[in-house]
N, C-alpha and C positions, 0 to 999 in steps of 0.2 A: 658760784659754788657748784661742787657737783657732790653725790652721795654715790658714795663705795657698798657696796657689801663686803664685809670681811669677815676672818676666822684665826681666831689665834689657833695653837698647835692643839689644843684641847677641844677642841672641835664648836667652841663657842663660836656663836655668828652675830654678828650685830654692826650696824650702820656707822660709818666716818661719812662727815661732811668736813669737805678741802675745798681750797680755793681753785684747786687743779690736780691733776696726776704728779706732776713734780712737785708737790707741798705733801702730799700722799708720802713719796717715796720718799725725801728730806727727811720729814718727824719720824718716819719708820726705822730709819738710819740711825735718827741720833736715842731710838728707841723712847720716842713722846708719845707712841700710839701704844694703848694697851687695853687689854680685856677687860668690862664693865665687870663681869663674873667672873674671874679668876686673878685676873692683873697681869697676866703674862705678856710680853712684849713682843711675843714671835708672833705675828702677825700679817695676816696674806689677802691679797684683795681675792676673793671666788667669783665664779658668773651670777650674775644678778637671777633674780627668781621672777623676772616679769615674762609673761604668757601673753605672746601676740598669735592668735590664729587665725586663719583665711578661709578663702570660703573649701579649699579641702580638704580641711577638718572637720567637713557636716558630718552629725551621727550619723549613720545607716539607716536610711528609713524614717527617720525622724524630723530629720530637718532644722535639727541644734545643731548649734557648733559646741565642740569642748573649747574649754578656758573663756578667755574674751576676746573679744573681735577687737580689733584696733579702733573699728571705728565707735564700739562701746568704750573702752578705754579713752580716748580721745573725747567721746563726749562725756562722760563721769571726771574728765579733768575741768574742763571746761562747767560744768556745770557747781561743782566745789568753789573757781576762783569766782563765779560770777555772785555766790551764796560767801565769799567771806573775803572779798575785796572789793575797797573804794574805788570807782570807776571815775580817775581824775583829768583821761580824755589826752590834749594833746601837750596838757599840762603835767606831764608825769616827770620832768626833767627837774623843773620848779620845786614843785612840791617833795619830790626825793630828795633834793639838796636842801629844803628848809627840815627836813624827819632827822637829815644827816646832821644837822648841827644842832639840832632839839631847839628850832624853833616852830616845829610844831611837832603835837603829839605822835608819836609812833603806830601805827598802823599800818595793815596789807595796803599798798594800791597798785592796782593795774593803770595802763594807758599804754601812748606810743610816746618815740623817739624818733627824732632825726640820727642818722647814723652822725655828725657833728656832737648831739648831745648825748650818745651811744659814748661820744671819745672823752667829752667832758664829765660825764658823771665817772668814768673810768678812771682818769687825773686826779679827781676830788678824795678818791676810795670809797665810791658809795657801791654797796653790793647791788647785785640787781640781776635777773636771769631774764631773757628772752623766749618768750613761748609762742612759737607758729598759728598762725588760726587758717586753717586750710576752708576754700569755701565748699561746702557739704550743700550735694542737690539737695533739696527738701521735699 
């Protein structure tokens, strides 16, 4: 899945989740994307509103940075899935394809994959996004 920011012609803005860019531009087409606030169908992807700053964007003299640091950002992602997801290790291929048929309950879980069951869960149609864990000196 990925998340759009969009705007219809009235300058509303609000989130589409697609399966891709080309499922974006598809439903836009046959005008299935429309404004939560107005309903109109003109509708346009914008640039996203995330704020990655480095280190030369320190205040003057102060020694903050404006916005967040990537590696703030990075950790406050991290810290969210570890606070609201089941940690089901190297068993995550399993357990997504028993969630996907509801044989068992629905739930966040993290874990890994084999790029093999990367291609099988893929086959099956089970959603599922991959997020990096970069290793951070400590």
């Amino acid at each position: 899945m990925i998340i759009f920011d969009l705007e219809c012609e009235n300058g509303h803005k609000f989130d589409g989740w697609f399966k891709d860019r080309q499922a974006f531009l598809d439903q836009n087409s046959q005008k299935l994307v429309a404004c939560p606030t107005c309903n109109s169908c003109r509708v346009n992807i914008v640039p996203s509103s995330v704020t990655i700053a480095g280190k030369d964007f320190r205040s003057a003299g102060k020694g903050e940075e404006k916005g967040n640091s990537a590696l703030k950002t990075l950790q406050a992602l991290h810290q969210y899935i570890d606070k609201n997801f089941e940690d089901v290790g190297n068993s995550f291929a399993e357990v997504a394809i028993k969630i996907h048929y509801g044989e068992e309950e629905k739930r966040n879980i993290k874990g890994t994959t084999t790029p093999q069951e990367d291609a099988s869960l893929r086959e099956e149609g089970v959603q599922f996004f991959k997020i990096p864990i970069p290793k951070m000196d400590s």
